[in-house]
VOZAMAR-408405 format. One record per residue: residue in three letters; x, y, z of N, C-alpha, C in turn; residue number from 1. Coordinates in nm, 2 decimals. Each point is the difference from the previous one (the first is absolute). Example, Ala and Ser with C-alpha at 12.3 -4.5 7.8 and 13.67 -1.06 7.14 Angstrom:
2
(rec ala, (1.32, -0.57, 0.78), (-0.09, 0.12, 0.00), (0.09, 0.12, 0.00), 1) (rec ser, (-0.04, 0.11, -0.07), (0.09, 0.11, 0.00), (-0.08, 0.11, 0.08), 2) 
// end
This chain:
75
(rec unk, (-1.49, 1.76, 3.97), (-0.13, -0.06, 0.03), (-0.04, 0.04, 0.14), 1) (rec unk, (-0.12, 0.04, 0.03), (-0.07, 0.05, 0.11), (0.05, 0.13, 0.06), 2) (rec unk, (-0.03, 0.01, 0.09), (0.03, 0.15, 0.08), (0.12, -0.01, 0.13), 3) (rec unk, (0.05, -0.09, 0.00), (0.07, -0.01, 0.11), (0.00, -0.01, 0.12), 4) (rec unk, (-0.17, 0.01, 0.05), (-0.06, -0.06, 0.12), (0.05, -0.10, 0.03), 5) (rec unk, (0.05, -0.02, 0.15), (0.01, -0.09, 0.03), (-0.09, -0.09, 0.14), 6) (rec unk, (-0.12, -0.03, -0.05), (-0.14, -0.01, 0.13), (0.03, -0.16, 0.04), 7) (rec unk, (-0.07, -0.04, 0.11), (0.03, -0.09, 0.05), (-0.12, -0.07, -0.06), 8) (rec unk, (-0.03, -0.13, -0.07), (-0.11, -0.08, -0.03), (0.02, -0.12, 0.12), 9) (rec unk, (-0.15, -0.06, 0.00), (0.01, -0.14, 0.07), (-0.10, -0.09, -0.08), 10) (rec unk, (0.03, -0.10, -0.05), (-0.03, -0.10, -0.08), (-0.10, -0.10, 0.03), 11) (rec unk, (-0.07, -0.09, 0.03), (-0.04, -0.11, 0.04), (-0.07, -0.09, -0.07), 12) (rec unk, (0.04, -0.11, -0.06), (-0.12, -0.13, -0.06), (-0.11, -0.01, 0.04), 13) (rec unk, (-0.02, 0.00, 0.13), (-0.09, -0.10, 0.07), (-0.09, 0.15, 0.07), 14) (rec unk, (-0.12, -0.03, 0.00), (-0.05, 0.11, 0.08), (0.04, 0.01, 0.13), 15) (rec unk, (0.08, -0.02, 0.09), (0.04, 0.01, 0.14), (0.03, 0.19, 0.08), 16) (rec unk, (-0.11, 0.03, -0.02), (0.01, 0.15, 0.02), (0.04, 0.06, 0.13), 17) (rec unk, (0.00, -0.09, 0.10), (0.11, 0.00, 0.13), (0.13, 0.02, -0.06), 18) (rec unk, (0.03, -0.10, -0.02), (0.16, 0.01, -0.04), (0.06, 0.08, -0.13), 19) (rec unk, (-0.08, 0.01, -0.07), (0.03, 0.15, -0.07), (-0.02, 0.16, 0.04), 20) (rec unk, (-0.09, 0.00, 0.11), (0.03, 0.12, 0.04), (0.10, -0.04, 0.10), 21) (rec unk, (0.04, -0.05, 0.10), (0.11, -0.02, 0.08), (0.11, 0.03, -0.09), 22) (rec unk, (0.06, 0.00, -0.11), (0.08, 0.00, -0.09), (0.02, 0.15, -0.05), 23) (rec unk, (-0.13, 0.03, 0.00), (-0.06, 0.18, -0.07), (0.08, 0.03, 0.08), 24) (rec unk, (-0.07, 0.04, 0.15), (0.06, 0.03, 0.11), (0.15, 0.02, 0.04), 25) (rec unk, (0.08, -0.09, -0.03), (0.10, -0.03, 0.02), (0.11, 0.06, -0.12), 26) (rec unk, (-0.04, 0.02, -0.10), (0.06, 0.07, -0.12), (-0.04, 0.11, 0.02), 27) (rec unk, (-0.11, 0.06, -0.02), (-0.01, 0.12, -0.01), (-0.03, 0.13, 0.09), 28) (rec unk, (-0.05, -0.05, 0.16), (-0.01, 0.02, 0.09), (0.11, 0.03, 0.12), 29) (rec unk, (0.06, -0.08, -0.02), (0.12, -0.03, 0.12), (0.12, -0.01, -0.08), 30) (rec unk, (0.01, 0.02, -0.09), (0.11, 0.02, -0.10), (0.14, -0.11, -0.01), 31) (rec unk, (-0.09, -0.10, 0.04), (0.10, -0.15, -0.02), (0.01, -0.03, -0.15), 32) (rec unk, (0.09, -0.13, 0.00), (0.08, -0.01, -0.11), (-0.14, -0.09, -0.08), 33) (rec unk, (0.04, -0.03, -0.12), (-0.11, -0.11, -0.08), (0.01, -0.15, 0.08), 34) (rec unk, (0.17, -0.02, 0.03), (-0.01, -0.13, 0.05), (-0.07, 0.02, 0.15), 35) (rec unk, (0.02, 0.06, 0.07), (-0.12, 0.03, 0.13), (-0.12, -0.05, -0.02), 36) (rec unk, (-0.08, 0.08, -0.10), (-0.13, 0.00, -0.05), (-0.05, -0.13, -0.08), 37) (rec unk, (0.07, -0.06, -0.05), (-0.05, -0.20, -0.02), (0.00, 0.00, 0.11), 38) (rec unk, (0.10, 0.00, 0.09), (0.02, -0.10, 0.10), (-0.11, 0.03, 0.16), 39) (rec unk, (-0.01, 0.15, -0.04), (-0.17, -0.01, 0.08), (-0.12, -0.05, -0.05), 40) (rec unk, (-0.02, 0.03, -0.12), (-0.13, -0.02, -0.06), (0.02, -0.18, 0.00), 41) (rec unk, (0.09, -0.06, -0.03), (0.01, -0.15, -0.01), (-0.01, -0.05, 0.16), 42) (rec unk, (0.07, 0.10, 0.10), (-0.06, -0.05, 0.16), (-0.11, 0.01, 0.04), 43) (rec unk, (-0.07, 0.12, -0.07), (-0.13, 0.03, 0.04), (-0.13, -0.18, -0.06), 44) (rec unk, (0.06, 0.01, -0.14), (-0.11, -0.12, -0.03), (0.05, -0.15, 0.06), 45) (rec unk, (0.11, -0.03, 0.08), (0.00, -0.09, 0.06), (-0.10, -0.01, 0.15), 46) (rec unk, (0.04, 0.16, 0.06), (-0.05, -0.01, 0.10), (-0.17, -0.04, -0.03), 47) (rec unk, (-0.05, 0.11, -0.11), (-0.14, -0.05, -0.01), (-0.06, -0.15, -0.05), 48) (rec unk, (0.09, -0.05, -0.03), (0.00, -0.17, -0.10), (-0.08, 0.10, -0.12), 49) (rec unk, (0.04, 0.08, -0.06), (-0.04, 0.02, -0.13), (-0.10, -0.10, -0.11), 50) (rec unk, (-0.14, -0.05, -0.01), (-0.05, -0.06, -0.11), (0.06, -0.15, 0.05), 51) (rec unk, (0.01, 0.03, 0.13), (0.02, -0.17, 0.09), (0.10, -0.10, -0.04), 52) (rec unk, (0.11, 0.09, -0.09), (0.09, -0.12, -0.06), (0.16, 0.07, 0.04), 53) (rec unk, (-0.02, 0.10, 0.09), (0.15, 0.14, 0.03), (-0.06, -0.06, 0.14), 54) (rec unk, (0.14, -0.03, 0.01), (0.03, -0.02, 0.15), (-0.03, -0.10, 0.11), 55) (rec unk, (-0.01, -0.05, 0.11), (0.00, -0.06, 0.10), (-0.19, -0.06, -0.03), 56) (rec unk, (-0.02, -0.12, -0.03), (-0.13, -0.06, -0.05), (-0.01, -0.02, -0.13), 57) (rec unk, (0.11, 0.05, -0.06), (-0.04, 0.01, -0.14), (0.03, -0.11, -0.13), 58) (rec unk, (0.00, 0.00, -0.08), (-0.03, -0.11, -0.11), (0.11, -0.11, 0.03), 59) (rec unk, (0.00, -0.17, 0.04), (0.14, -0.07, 0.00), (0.03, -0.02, -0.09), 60) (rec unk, (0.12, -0.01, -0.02), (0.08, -0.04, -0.08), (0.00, -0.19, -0.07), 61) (rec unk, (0.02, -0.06, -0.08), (0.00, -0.09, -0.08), (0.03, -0.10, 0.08), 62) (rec unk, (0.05, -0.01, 0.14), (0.00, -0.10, 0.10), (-0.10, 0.02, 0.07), 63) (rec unk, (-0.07, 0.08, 0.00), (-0.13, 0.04, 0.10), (0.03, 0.05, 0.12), 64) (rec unk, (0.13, 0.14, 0.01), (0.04, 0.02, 0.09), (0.02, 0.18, -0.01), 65) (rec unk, (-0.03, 0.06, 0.06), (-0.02, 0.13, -0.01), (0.19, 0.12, 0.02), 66) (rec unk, (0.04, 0.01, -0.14), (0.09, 0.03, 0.06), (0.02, 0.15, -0.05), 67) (rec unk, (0.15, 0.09, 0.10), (-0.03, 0.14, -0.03), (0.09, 0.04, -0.07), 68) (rec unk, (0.02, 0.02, -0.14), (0.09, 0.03, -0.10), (-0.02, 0.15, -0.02), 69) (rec unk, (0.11, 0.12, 0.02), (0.00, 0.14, -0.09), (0.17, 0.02, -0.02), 70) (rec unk, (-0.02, 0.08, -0.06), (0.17, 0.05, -0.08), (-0.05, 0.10, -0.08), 71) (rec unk, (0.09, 0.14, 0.04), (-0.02, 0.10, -0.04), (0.18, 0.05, -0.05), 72) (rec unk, (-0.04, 0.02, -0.12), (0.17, 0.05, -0.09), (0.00, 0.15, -0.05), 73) (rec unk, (0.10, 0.06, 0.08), (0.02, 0.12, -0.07), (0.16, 0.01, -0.06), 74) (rec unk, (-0.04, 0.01, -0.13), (0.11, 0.02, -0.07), (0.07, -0.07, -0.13), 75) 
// end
């Protein structure tokens, strides 16, 4: 099945198109790993508060307190 290419994709739910090209970039550009490339594109939308709910200001949490939860798993 398929041709054997092996091309770098970058995925995103949410329209955050900062942080998916920071990702682009980082995969296919600079020739970093996949785990690199979350882990910029997910820096990048904190830095920008992505859709005001990523990052430092962003949506509180069920106590009404704003807190900073990520976890990235390779493997």
């Amino acid at each position: 099945m398929g041709d054997g290419l092996n091309l770098p994709l970058v995925i995103n739910t949410w329209a955050f198109t900062n942080g998916t090209a920071k990702a682009w970039n980082a995969i296919s550009r600079e020739g970093r790993s996949a785990l690199d490339a979350v882990e910029e594109g997910c820096s990048q939308c904190e830095i920008q508060q992505c859709d005001h709910t990523v990052g430092y200001g962003g949506s509180p949490d069920e106590n009404g307190e704003t807190t900073l939860d990520a976890m990235i798993m390779d493997g």
